[in-house]
N, C-alpha and C positions, 0 to 999 in steps of 0.2 A: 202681183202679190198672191201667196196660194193661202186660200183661207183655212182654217182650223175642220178638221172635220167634227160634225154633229157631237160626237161624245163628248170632245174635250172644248166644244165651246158650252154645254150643258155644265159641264165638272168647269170650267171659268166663271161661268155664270152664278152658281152653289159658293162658290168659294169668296165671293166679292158682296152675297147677304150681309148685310151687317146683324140680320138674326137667323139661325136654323133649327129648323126643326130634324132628331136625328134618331133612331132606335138603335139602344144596343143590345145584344144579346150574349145572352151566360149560359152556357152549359159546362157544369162541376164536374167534378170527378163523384160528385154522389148519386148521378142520373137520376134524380129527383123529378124534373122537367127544364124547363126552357125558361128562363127568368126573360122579360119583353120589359123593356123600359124607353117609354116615350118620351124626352125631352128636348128643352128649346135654351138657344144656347146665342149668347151675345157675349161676342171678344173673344181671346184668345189668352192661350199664358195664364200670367198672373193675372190678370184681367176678364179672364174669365166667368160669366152671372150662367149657372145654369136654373132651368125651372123644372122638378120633374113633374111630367104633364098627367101619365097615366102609369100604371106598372099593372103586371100581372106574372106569374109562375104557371104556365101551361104545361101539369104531371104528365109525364111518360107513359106509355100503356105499356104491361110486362111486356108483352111481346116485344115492345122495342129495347128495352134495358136488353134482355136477354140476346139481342142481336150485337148490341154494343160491346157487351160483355164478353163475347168470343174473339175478341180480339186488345180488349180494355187492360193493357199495360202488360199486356204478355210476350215475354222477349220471344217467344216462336207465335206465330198467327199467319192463318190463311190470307195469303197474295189477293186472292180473287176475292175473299169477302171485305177486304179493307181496303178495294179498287171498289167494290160495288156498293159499300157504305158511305165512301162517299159522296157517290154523288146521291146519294139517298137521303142521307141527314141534310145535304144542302137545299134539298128541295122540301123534302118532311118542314124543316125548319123555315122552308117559305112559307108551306100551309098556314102553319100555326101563328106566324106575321100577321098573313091575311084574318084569320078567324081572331085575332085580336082588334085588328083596326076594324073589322066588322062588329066586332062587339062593343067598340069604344064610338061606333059610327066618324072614324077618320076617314079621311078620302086619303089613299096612298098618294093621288099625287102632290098633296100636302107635304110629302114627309122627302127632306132633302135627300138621305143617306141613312143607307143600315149599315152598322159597324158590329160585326159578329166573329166573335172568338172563336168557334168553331168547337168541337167535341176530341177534348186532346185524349190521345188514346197511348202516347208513351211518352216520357220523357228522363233523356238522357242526359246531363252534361257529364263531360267527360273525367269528372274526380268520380263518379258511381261507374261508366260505362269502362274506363280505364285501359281503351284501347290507345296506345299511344298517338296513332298516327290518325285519329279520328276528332273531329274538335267538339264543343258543346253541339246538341240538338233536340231535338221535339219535334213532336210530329199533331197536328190537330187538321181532324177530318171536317167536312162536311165543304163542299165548296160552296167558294161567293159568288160563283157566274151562273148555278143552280138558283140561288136565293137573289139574283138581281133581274135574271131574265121572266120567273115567275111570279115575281109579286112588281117588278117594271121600275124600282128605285134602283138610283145608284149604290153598290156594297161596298163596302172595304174590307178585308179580311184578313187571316194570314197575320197578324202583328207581331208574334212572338220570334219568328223568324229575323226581323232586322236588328232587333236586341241581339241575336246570337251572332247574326251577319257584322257587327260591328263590336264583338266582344263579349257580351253580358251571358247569362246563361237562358236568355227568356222568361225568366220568370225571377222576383213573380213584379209584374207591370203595374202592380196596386200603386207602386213609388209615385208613378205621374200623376195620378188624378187625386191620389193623398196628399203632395203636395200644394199643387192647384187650388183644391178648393177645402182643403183641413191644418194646412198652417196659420198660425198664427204670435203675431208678433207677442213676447211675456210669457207666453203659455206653452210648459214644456207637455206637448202632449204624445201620446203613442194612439194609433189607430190601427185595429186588432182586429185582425178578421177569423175568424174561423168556420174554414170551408171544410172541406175534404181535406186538406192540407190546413194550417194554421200557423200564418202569414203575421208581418205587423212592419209597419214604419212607421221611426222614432221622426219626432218631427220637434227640434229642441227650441225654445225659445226664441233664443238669440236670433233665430231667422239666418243662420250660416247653413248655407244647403251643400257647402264640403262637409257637416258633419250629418247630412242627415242618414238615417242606416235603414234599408228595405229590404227583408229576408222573410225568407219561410223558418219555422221555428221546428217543426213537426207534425205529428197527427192533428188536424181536424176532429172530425168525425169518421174519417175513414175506417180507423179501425173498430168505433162504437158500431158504426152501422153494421159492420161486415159481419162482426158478430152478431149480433140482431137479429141477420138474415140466416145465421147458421144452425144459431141455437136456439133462435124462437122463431122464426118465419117471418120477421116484422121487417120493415125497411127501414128504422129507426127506434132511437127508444123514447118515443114521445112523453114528455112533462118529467122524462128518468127516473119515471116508475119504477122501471129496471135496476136502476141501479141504484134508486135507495131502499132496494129490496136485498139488497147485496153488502159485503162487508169490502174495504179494500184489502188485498194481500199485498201485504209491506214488501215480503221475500218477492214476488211479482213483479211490481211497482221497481223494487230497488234494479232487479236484472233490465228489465225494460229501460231506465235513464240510461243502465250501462251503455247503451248503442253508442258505438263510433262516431254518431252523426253528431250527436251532441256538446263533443271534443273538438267539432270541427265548428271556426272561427265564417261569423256573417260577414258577406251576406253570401246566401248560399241558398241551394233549390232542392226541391228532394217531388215525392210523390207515391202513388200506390205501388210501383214499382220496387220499392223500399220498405215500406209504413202498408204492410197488407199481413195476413194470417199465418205464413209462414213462419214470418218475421216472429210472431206470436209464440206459434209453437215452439220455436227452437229455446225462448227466453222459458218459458213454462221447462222446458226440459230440464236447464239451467239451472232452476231457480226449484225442480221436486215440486211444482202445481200442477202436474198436468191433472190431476183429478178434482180440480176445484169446482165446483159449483158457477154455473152459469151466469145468475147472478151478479157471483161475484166477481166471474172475469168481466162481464158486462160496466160493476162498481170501479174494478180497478182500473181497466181502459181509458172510462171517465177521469178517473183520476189522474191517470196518466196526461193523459191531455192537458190537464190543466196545471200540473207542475212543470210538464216540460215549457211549456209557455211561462211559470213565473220564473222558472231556475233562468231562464233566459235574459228577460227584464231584468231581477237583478242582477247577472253579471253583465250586462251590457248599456242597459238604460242610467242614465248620469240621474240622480236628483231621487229625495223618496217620493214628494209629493207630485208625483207626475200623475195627468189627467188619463186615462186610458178609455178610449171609446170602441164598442164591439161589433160588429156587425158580423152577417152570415146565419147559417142554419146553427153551429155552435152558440150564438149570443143570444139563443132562447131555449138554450137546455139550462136548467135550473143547478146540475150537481154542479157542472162545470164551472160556472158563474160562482157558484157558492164554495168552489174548492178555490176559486183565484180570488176573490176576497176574501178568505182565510191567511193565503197563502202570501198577498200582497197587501198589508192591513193598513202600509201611508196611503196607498195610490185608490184616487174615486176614478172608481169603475164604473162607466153608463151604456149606453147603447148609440148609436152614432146618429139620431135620431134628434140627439139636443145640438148635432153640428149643420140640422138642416137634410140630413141624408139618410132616406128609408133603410134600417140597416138592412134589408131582404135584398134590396133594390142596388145594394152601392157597386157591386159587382158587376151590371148593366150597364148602369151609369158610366164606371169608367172607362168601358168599352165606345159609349154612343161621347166621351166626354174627347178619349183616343184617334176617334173618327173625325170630330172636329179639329184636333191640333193637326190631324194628316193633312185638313184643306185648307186652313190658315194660318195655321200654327207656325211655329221655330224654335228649334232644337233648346233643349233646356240641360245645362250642365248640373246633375246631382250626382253628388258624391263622386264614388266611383264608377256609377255608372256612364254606360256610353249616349251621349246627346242627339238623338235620333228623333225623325217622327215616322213612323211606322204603321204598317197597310200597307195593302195589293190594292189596285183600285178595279172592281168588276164594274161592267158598264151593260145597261138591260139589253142592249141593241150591236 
């Protein structure tokens, strides 16, 4: 009888815990930092008890944004700097592992598996890339055999890849761990993230998961921030000083909804590739703002964000009194928040934080939550999506 070799009796061994401990990690499209989320994890499925153990957000130093960014969603980028980032982000991305479990005083060999999203730097599906003979894709750096050999846990990584390998467009993955562990039977809720992009799956009462719908809606804060950094140097517009310094421009506002994207039927994926400053300017042309005040392109942005998200809800979401919970860097800007309760005045709006889950943190989670259904899990039929469990498995040895 020939025995298992070493890795895959270690990855048998992980997988037959009846508890794990698992980190996942997040890197945005807003190169903010590196979200580290420790948690422990019993069952599988619907079955699913997670606990989150520890978290932290470890910021980026410009210098590294600024290396990311020479290649961060741009249809032409250098071969050799997007071969040598990453295996750079993969190991960067180990450091900062280690410098957390040092700071939390974890012993790595405590911790079963890293499950890391990795640093996506394009994404295409093929209704935006529109080359016929080319199917949906995305591309996210930073390898896992870099971050498994240097911090000695097993990684998993690569996820968004078998969602496209079996149909889906990869994104956005929020559906699984929204389901899992933010359904609930009676209660028609939506859980609403808003990242760099601004994501949300409806999760309807009834507990029918043919109807449940998981899409990207539009802007995040992608295009708050990019301005920010244009027209003020800032990386954000922290407590939206900014933009209740600012008036919205209606004529703005109105060419902005105009986009195509928004005509087009969920669930559907989009990104900076699309939702970036160009995109901006050409609606400014449009629309006779190009000389607006900052401000108030900074106010209307904001606003933008937040209507494209309710216009969405209500044509798509069944029911007025539907619960919506928020997480992300989005669901502690204060304009945002206070233009979608204006704009959505049946539905209570909270922070995902009364569902048990850090809204900073839920991005991690679903990741280190991903990594678990890869070792014990079993495919889960929602909606139209395809029933997959998905990760590469990196082995330290």
């Amino acid at each position: 009888m020939i025995a298992l070799n070493h890795n895959l009796q270690h990855l048998f061994s992980i997988a037959q815990k009846p508890s794990k401990t698992g980190i996942g990690l997040m890197s945005g499209t807003s190169l903010d930092g590196l979200d580290i989320a420790l948690c422990k994890f019993t069952g599988n499925g619907l079955s699913t008890h997670f606990e989150l153990v520890q978290f932290i957000t470890i910021p980026y130093p410009d210098d590294f944004k600024l290396e990311v960014q020479q290649v961060f969603a741009r249809r032409n980028a250098d071969l050799e700097k997007i071969t040598l980032l990453n295996a750079y982000i993969g190991s960067y991305h180990a450091e900062l592992i280690l410098q957390a479990l040092g700071q939390w005083k974890a012993d790595p060999q405590e911790v079963d598996f890293i499950a890391s999203h990795g640093q996506t730097i394009y994404h295409a599906p093929q209704r935006l890339h529109q080359h016929k003979n080319y199917p949906n894709a995305t591309l996210q750096i930073g390898d896992g055999d870099h971050i498994a050999v240097k911090t000695g846990i097993l990684t998993i990584s690569d996820f968004r890849q078998k969602h496209i390998a079996a149909g889906g467009e990869g994104a956005p993955l929020a559906l699984y761990g929204d389901v899992l562990l933010g359904n609930k039977t009676g209660q028609n809720r939506v859980l609403l993230n808003i990242g760099g992009i601004a994501n949300l799956t409806w999760l309807p009462g009834d507990g029918d998961f043919n109807r449940v719908l998981c899409t990207d809606i539009g802007p995040g804060n992608t295009l708050i921030d990019a301005a920010c950094r244009k027209y003020f140097d800032k990386p954000f517009d922290e407590d939206s000083v900014i933009a209740y310094k600012g008036r919205v421009n209606k004529d703005l506002l109105t060419a902005l909804l105009s986009h195509s994207f928004f005509d087009e039927k969920g669930p559907k994926t989009t990104g900076p590739e699309l939702f970036n400053l160009a995109m901006v300017a050409e609606a400014q042309q449009r629309s006779g703002t190009v000389k607006i005040s900052g401000e108030d392109l900074i106010c209307t942005l904001s606003a933008f964000t937040a209507a494209s998200i309710a216009g969405f809800v209500k044509e798509n979401i069944a029911g007025d009194h539907v619960k919506i919970f928020t997480s992300g860097g989005g669901a502690r800007n204060p304009f945002v928040i206070g233009e979608l309760k204006k704009l959505l005045p049946q539905a209570a709006i909270e922070d995902s934080s009364l569902l048990g889950i850090n809204p900073d943190a839920k991005e991690a989670i679903l990741f280190a939550l991903l990594g678990n259904e890869a070792l014990c899990g079993a495919p889960i039929r929602i909606g139209t999506n395809p029933a997959v469990l998905m990760g590469k498995f990196c082995f330290p040895v």
